[in-house]
BADO-70394 format. One record per residue (C-alpha): x negated, y negated, z. Coordinates in steps of 0.5 Angstrom, whole numbers. Layout:
+-------+-------+-------+
!    xx !    yy !    zz !
+-------+-------+-------+
!     X !     Y !     Z !
...
+-------+-------+-------+
//
This chain:
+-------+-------+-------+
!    xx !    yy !    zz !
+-------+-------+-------+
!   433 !  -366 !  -115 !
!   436 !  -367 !  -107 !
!   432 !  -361 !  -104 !
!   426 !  -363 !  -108 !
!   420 !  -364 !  -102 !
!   413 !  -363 !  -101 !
!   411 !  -365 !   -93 !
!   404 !  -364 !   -89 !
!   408 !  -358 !   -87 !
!   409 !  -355 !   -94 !
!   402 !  -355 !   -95 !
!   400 !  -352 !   -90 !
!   404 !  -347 !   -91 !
!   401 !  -346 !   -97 !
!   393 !  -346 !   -94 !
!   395 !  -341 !   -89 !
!   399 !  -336 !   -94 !
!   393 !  -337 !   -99 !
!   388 !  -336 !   -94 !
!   385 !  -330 !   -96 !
!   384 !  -333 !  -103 !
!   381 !  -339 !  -100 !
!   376 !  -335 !   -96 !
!   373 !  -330 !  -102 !
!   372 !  -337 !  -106 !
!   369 !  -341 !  -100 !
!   364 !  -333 !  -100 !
!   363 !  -334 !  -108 !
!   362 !  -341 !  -106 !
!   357 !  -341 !  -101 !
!   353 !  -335 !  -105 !
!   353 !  -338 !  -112 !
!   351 !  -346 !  -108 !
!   345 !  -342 !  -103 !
!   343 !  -339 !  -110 !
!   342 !  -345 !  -115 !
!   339 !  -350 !  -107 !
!   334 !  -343 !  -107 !
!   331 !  -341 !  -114 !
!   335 !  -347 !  -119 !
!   333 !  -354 !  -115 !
!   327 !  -355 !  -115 !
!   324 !  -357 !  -108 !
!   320 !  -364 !  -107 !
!   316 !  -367 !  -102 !
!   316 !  -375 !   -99 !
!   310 !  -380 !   -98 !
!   309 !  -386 !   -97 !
!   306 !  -392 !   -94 !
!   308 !  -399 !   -90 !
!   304 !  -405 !   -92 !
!   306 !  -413 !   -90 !
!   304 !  -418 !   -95 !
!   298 !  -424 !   -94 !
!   299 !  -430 !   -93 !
!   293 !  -431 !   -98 !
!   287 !  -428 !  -101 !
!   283 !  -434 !  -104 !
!   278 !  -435 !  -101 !
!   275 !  -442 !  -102 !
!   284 !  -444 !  -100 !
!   283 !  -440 !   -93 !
!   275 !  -440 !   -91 !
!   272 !  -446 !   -95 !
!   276 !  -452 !   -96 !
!   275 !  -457 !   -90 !
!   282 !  -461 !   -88 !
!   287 !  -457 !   -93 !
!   294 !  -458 !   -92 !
!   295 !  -452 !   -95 !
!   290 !  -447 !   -92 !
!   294 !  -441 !   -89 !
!   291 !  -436 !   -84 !
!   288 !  -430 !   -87 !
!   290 !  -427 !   -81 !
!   298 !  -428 !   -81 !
!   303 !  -423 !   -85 !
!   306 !  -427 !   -90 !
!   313 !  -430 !   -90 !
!   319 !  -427 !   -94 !
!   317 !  -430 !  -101 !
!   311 !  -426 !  -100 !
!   314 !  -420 !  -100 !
!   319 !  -422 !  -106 !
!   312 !  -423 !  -109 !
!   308 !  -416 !  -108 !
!   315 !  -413 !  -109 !
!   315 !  -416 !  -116 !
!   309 !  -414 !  -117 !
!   309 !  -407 !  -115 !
!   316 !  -407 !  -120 !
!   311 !  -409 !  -126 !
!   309 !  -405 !  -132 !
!   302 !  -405 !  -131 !
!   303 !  -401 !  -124 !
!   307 !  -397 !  -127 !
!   303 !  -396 !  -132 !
!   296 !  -395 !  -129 !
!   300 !  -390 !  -124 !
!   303 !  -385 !  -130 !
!   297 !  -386 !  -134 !
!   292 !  -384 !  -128 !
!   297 !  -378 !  -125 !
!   299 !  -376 !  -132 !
!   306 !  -375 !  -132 !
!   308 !  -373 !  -138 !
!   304 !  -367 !  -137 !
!   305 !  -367 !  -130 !
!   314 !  -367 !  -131 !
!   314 !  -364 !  -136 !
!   314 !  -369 !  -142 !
!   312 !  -367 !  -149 !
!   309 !  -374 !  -150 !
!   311 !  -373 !  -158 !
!   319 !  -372 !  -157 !
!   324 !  -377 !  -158 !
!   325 !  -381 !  -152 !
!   319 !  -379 !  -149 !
!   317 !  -386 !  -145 !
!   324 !  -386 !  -143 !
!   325 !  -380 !  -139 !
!   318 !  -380 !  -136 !
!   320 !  -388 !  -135 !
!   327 !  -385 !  -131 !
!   324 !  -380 !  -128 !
!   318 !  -385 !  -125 !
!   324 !  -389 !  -122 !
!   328 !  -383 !  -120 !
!   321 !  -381 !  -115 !
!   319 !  -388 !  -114 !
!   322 !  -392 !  -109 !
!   319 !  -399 !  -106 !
!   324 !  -403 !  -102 !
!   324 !  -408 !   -96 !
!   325 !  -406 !   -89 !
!   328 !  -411 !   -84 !
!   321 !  -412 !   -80 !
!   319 !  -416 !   -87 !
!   314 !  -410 !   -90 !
!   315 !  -407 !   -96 !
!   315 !  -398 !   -96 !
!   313 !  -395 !  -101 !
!   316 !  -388 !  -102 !
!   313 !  -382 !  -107 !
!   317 !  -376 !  -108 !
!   315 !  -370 !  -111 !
!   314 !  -363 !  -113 !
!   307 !  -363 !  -110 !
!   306 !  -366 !  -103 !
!   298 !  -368 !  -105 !
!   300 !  -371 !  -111 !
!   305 !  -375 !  -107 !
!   301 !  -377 !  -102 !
!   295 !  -379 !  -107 !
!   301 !  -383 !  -111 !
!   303 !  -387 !  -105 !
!   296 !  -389 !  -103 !
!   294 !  -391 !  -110 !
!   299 !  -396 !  -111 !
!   295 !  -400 !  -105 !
!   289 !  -399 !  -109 !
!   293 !  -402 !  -115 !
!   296 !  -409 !  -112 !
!   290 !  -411 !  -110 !
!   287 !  -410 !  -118 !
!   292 !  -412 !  -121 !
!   293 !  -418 !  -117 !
!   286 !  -419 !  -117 !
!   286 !  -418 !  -125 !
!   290 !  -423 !  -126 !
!   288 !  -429 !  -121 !
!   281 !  -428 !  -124 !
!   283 !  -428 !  -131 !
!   287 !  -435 !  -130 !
!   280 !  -437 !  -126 !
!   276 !  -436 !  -132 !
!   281 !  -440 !  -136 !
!   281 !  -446 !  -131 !
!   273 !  -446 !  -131 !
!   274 !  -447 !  -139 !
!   278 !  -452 !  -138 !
!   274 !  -456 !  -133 !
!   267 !  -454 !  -137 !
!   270 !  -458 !  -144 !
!   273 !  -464 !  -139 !
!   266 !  -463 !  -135 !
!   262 !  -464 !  -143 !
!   266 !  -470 !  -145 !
!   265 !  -473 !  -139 !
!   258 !  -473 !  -140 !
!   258 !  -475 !  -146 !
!   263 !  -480 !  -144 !
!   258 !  -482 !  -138 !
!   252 !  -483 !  -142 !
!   254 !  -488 !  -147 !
!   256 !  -491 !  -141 !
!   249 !  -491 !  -139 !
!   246 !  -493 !  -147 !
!   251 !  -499 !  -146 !
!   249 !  -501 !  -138 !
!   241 !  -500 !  -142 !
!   243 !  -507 !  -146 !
!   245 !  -511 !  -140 !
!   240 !  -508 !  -136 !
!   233 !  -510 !  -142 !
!   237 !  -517 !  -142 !
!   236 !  -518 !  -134 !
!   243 !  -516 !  -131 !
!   243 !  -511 !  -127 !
!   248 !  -512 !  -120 !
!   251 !  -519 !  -123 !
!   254 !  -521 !  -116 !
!   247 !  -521 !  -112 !
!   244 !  -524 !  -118 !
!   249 !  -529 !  -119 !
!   249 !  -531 !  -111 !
!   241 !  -532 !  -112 !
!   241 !  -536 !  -118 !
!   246 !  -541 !  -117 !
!   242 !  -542 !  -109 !
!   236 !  -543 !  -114 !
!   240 !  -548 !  -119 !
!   243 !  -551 !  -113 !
!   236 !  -552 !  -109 !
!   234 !  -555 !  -116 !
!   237 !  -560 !  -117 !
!   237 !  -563 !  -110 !
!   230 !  -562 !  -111 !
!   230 !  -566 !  -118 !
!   227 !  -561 !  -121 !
!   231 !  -561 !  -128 !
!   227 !  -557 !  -132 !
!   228 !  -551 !  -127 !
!   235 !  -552 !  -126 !
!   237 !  -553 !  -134 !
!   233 !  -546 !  -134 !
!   237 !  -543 !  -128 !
!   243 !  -546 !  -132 !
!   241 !  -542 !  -139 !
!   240 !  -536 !  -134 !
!   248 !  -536 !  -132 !
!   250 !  -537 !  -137 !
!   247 !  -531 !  -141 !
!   250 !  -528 !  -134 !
!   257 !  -531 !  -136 !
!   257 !  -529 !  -142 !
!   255 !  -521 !  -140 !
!   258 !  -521 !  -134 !
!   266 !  -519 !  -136 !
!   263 !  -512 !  -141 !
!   257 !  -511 !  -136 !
!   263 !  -510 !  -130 !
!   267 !  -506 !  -134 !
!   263 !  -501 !  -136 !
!   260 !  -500 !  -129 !
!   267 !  -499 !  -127 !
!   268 !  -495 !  -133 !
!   262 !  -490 !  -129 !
!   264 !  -490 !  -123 !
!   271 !  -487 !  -125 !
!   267 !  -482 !  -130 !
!   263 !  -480 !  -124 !
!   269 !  -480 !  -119 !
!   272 !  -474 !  -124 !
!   265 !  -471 !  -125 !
!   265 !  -469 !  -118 !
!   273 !  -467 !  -117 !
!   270 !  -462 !  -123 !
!   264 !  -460 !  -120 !
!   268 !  -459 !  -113 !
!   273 !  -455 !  -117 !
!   269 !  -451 !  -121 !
!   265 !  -449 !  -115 !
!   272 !  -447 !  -112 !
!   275 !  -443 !  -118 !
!   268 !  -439 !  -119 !
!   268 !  -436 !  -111 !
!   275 !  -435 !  -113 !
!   273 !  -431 !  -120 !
!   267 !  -427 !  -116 !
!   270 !  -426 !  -109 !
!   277 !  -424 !  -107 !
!   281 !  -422 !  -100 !
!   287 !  -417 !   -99 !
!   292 !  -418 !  -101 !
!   296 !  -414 !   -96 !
!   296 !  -411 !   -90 !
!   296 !  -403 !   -89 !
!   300 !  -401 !   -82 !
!   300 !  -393 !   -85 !
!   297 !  -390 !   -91 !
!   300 !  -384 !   -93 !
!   299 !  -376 !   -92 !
!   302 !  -369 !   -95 !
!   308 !  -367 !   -92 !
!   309 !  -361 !   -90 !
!   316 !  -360 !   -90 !
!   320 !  -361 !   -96 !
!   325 !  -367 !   -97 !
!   329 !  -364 !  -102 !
!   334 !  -360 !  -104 !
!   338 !  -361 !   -96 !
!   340 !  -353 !   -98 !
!   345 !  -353 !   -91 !
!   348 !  -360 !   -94 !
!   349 !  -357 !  -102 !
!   352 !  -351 !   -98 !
!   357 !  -356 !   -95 !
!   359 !  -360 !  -100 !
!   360 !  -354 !  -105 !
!   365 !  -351 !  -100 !
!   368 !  -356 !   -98 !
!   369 !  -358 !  -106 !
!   372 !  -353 !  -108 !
!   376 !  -351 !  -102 !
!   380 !  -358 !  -103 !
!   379 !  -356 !  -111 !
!   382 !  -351 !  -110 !
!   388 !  -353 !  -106 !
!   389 !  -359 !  -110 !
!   390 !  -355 !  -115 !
!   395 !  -349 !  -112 !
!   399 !  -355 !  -109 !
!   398 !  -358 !  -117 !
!   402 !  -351 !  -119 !
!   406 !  -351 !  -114 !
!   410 !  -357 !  -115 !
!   410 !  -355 !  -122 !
!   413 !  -349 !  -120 !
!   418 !  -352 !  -115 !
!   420 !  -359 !  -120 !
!   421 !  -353 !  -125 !
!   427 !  -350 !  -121 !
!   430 !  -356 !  -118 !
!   432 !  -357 !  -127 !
!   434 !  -351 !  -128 !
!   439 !  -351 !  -122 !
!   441 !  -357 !  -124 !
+-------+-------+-------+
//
């Protein structure tokens, strides 16, 4: 095993004496990965859109609302929670849904709907052509490719069309909600509100009707009673604020009551008002910098790179395995001498 080596020398030895070998597998090589790139993969065609986020897209938050610490400008591209967000949303099941529904792409894949595993492989193939991703300019690009340059032009610029539907979907959705919400509070605060007013009718048919100035008057008029001597009327103005004294605690705390009752009426009033708008009326949600268009070149396969690749595989293969067989060859011979 002494004279036993294998050096950088060998082995290029080896290449040069198995250079005609090398030569007619990398013609092989090159003949059989020009076939499968040309007629056996099949050729698809890029497209894509670049769009920035908005800041926001109610309109009573951005437009309406007076004094808002939170309003934002409709104008300026939103930061990078923004982006995370319309990335999220784009990565959704409903987007990827509607887009497999409205282009068809079990037929167009090639997917029989009805075979095992049928959402899988569209779903997979889907995610394989599709790709949204974030740039360094805080943008989002999202790319189609496919087989057919309209077709992934089309897909590309309906993904714009989608955000916006579906954003707007569910933000209506949850505004119908709220509006149910504030419309049952607004009911029992009627309800609330006219008891209050039944009770305030007692006070009022008994004579209260704003204790402080009543109060003030009466007890001038008692005061200036008994400086008159006039007992009679100052026992009657006696009796009157007493009757006061009596109504005065109940008669302040529902009128405390009311006004509490309808400082919320109007918040849900004000709100309702809002979220109505909201329902009805809606901004983009993104900004549009490039729509997309058929390409008219390919993006795949790169034939010359396959090409490559392949021949430079199967070279290193091929000389892996004649050094692999040569030292197999050369142990064997350094045993038997030994």
């Amino acid at each position: 095993m002494k004279n036993f080596d294998f050096s950088l020398t060998s082995l290029i030895t080896l290449v040069v004496k198995k250079w005609r070998t090398i030569v007619l597998l990398n013609i092989i090589t090159l003949l059989v990965s020009s076939y499968v790139s040309l007629y056996l993969i099949e050729p698809k065609f890029k497209s894509s859109v670049v769009i920035f986020p908005t800041t926001t897209s109610s309109v009573s938050q951005a437009l309406l609302i007076e004094h808002n610490p939170y309003r934002k400008d409709v104008l300026e591209f939103g930061e990078e929670e923004a982006v995370e967000q319309l990335l999220q949303i784009l990565n959704s099941d409903v987007i990827r849904d509607s887009i497999v529904k409205i282009f068809k792409l079990y037929e167009h894949y090639g997917i029989d709907i009805d075979s095992d595993y049928s959402t899988t492989k569209v779903y997979k193939t889907y995610n394989d052509l599709v790709n949204f991703k974030k740039t360094k300019f805080n943008s989002i690009e999202i790319s189609v490719l496919d087989k057919s340059p309209q077709i992934a032009a089309d897909m590309a610029n309906e993904f714009l069309i989608l955000i916006d539907s579906t954003l707007k979907r569910i933000r209506k959705n949850r505004a119908f909600q709220s509006l149910d919400i504030l419309e049952n509070r607004k009911n029992l605060l009627y309800k609330k509100r006219n008891e209050i007013q039944d009770s305030l009718m007692f006070y009022r048919n008994n004579g209260i009707i704003s204790i402080t100035p009543q109060v003030e008057r009466l007890t001038e008029q008692y005061a200036i009673a008994l400086s008159e001597n006039n007992i009679s009327g100052a026992k009657r103005i006696k009796s009157e604020l007493n009757n006061f004294a009596k109504f005065a605690g109940p008669h302040d705390m529902l009128l405390r009551k009311s006004y509490v009752v309808e400082e919320e009426l109007a918040l849900i009033e004000s709100e309702s008002e809002r979220l109505s708008i909201d329902a009805t009326y809606s901004l983009d949600n993104k900004f549009t910098i490039n729509k997309a268009f058929p390409a008219d070149k390919k993006t795949s396969p790169v034939r010359w790179l396959i090409v490559f690749c392949s021949v430079v595989s199967v070279s290193i293969f091929y000389i892996f395995l004649t050094s692999f067989l040569y030292l197999i060859d050369e142990f064997k011979h350094e045993f038997e001498q030994e």
